[in-house]
Backbone as CSV, one residue per row, in Angstrom:
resi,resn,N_x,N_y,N_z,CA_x,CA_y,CA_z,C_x,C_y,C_z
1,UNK,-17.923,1.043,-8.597,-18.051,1.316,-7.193,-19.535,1.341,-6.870
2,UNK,-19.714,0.749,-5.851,-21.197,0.659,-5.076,-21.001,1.340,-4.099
3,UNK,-22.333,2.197,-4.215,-22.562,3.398,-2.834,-24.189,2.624,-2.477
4,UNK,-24.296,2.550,-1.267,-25.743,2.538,-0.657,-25.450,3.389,0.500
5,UNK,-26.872,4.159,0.691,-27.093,4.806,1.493,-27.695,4.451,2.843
6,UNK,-27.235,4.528,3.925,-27.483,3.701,5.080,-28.581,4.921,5.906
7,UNK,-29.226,4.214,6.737,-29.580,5.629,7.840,-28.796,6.350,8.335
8,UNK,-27.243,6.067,8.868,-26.588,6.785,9.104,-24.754,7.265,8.722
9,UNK,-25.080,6.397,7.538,-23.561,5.730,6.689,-23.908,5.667,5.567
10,UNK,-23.296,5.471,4.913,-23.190,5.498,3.238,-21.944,4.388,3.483
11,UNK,-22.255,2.953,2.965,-21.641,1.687,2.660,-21.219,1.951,0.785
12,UNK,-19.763,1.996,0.811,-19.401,2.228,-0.208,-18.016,0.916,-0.651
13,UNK,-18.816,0.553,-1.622,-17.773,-0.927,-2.359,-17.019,-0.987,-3.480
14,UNK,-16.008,-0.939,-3.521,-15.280,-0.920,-4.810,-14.840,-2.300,-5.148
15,UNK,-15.403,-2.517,-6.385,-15.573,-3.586,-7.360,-14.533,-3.638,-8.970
16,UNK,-14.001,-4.889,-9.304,-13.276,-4.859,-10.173,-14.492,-6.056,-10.852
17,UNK,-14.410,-6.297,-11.816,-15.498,-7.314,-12.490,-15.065,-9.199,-11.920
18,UNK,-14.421,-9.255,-11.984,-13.479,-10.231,-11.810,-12.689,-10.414,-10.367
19,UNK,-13.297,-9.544,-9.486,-12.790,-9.925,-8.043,-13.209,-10.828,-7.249
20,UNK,-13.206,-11.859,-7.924,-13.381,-13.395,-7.041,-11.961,-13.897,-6.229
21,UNK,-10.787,-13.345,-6.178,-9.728,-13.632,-5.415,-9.397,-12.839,-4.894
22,UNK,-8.683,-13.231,-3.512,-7.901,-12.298,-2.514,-7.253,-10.883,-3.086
23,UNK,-6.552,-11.749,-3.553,-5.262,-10.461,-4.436,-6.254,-10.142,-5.057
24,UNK,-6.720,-9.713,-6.225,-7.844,-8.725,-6.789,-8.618,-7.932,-5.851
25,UNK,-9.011,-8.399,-4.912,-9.984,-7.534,-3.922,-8.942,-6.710,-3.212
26,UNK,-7.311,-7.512,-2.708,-6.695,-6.361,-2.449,-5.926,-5.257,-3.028
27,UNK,-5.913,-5.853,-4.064,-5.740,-4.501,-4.897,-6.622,-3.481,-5.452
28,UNK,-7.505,-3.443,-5.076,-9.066,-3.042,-4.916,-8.690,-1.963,-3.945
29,UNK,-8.906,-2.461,-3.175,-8.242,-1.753,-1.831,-7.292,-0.827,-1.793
30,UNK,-6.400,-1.622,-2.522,-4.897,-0.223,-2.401,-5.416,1.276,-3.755
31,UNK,-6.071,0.559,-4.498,-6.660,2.122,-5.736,-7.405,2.728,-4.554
32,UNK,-8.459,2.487,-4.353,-9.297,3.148,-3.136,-8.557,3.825,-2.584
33,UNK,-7.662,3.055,-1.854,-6.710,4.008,-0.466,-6.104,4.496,-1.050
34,UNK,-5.794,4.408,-2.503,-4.362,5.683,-3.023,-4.986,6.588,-4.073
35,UNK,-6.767,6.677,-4.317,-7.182,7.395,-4.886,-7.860,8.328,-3.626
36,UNK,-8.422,7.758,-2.713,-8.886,8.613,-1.544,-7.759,9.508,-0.721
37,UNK,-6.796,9.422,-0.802,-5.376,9.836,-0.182,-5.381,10.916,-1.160
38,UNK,-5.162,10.665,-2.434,-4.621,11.883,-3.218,-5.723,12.643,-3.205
39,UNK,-7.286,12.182,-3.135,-8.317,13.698,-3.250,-8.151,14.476,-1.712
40,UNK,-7.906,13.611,-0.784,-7.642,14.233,0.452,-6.550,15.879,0.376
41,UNK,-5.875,14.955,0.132,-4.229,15.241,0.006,-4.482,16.991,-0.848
42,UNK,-5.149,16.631,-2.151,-4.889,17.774,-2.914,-5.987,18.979,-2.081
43,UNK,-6.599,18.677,-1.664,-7.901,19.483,-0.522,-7.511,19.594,0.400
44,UNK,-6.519,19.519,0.986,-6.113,20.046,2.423,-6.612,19.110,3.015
45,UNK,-7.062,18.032,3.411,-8.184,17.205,4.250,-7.580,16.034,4.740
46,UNK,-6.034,15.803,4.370,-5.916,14.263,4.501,-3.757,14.514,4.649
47,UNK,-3.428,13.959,5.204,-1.771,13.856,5.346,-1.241,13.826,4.085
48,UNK,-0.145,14.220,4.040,0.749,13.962,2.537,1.779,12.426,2.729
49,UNK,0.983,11.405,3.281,1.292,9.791,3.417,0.020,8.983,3.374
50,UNK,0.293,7.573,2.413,-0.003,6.734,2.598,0.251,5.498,3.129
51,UNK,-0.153,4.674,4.218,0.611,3.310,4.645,-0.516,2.219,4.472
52,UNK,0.500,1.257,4.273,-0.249,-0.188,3.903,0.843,-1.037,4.577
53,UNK,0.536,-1.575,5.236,1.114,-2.959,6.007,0.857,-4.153,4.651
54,UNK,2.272,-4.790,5.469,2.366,-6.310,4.333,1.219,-7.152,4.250
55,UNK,-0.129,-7.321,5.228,-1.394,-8.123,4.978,-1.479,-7.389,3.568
56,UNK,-1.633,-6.278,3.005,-2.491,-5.887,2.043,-1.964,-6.751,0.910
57,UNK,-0.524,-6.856,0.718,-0.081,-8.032,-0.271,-0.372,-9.633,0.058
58,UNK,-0.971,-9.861,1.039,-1.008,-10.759,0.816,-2.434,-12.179,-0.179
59,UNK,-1.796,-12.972,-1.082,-2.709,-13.507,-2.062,-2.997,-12.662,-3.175
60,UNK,-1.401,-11.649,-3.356,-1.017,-10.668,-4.593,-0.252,-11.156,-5.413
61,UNK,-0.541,-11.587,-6.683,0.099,-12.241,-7.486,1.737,-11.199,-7.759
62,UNK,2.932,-11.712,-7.919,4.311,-10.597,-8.547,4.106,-9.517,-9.268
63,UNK,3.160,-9.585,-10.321,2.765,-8.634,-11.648,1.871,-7.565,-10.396
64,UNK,0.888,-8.294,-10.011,0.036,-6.719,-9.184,0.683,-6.228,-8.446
65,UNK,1.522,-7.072,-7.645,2.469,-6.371,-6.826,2.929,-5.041,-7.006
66,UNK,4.396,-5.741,-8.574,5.333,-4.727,-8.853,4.483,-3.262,-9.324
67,UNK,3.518,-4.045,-9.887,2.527,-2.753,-11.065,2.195,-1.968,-9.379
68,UNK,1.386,-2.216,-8.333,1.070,-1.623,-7.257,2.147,-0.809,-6.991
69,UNK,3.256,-1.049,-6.679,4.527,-0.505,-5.957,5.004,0.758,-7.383
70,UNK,5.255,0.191,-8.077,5.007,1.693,-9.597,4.288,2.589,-8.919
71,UNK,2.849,2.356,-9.057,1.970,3.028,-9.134,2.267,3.947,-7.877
72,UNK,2.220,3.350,-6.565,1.967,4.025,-5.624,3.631,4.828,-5.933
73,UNK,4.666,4.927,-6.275,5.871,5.735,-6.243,5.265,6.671,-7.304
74,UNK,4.913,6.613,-8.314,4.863,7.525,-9.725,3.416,8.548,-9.203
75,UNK,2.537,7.745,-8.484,1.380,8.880,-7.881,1.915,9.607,-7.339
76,UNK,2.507,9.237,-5.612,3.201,10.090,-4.709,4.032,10.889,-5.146
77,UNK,4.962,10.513,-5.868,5.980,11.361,-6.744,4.799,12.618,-6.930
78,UNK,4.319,12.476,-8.289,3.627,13.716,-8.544,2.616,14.437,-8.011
79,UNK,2.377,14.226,-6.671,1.647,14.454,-5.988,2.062,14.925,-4.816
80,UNK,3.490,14.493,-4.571,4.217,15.241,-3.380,4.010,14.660,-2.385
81,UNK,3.730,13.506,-2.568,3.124,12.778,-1.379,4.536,12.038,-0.523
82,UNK,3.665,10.907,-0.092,5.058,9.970,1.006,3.878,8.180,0.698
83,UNK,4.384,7.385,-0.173,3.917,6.141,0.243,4.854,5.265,0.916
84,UNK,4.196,4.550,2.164,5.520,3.742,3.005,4.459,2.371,3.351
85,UNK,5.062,1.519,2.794,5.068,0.199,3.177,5.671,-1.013,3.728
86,UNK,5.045,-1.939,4.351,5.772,-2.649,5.613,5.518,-4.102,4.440
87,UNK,6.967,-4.508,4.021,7.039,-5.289,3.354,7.946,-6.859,3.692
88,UNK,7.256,-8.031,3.472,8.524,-8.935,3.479,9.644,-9.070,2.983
89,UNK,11.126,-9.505,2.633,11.702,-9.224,1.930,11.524,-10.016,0.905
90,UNK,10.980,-11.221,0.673,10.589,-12.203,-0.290,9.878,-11.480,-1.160
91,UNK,8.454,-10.516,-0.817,7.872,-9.843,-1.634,8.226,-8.729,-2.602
92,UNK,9.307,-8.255,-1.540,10.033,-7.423,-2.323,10.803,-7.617,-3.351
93,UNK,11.268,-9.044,-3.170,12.202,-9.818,-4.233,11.741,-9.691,-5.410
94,UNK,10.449,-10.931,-5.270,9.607,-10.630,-6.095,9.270,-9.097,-7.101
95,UNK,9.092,-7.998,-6.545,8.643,-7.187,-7.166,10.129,-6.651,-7.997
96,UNK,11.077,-6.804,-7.565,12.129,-6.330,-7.912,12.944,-7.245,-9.083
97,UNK,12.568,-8.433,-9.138,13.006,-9.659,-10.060,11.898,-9.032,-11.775
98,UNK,10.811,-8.389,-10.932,9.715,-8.030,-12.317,9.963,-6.754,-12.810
99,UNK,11.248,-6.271,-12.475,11.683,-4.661,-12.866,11.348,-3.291,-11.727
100,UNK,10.732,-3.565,-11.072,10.216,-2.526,-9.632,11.904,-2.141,-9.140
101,UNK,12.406,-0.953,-9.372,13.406,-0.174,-8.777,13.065,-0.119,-7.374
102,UNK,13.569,-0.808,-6.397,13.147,-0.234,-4.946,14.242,0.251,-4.437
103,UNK,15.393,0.384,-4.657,16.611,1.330,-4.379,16.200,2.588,-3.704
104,UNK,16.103,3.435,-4.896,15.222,4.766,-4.303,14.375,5.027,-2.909
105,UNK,13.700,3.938,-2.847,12.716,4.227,-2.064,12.960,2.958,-0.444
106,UNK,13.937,2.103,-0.632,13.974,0.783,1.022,14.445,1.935,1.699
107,UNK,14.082,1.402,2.930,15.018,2.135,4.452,15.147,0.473,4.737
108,UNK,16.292,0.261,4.894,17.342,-1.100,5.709,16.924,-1.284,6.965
109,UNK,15.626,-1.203,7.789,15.289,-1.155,9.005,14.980,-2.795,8.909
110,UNK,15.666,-3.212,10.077,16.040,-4.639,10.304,15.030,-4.773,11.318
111,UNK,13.632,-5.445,11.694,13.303,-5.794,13.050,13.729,-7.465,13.500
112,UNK,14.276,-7.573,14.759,14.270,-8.516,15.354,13.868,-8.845,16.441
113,UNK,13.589,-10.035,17.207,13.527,-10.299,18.118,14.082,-10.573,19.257
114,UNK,15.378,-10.590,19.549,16.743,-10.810,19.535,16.730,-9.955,21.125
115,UNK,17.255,-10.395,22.075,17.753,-9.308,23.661,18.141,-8.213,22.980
116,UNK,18.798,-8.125,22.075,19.356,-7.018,21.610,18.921,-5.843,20.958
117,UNK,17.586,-6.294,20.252,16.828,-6.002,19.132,15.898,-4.474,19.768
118,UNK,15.494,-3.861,18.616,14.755,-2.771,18.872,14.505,-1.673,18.066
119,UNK,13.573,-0.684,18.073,13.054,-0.503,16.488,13.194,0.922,16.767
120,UNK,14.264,1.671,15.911,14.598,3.468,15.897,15.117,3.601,17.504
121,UNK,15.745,2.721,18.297,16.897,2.914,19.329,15.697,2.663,20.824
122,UNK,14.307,1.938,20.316,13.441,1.948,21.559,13.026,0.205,21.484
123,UNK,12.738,0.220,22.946,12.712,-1.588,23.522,11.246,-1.348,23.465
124,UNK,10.642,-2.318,22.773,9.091,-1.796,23.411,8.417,-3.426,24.179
């Protein structure tokens, strides 16, 4: 991790040796956000949830995926936390074809576009 000190910021970079691709840098990203969450978290300072929208997978190879989706259940787990992610179902396939249990943890929330359609009983 790179810290520089700004005049009025501190620019802080987290680095894997080998993060010349998308997926590596975003999984970069998700340790950060699920190591900064849990110091929050255990300090009173920060919600007992983490969220990541489906961009963060995207140019995530299956293996970082499933290993990501572990990780973030087996942290939260012991941590008491809540991780919730907005996933494709393809990706999910994926993670689930590589051993990732997501049983436990889907909500079946269908969005469509549809006259009909609408998300927890609201038209927006």
């Amino acid at each position: 991790m790179a810290i520089q000190a700004g005049r009025e910021s501190l620019t802080i970079t987290p680095r894997i040796d080998s993060d010349n691709s998308r997926g590596i840098g975003n999984m970069v990203i998700f340790c950060f956000d699920l190591t900064l969450a849990v110091l929050a978290h255990r300090h009173g300072r920060g919600p007992d949830f983490l969220i990541h929208d489906s961009h963060l997978y995207d140019g995530v190879d299956d293996r970082q995926l499933r290993a990501a989706l572990q990780l973030a259940a087996d942290v939260t787990r012991e941590e008491n936390m809540q991780y919730i992610a907005t996933l494709n179902t393809d990706d999910l396939a994926k993670a689930t074809r590589l051993g990732f249990d997501a049983e436990p943890y889907t909500l079946e929330t269908v969005l469509t576009d549809s006259p009909t359609g609408g998300l927890f009983g609201f038209r927006y």
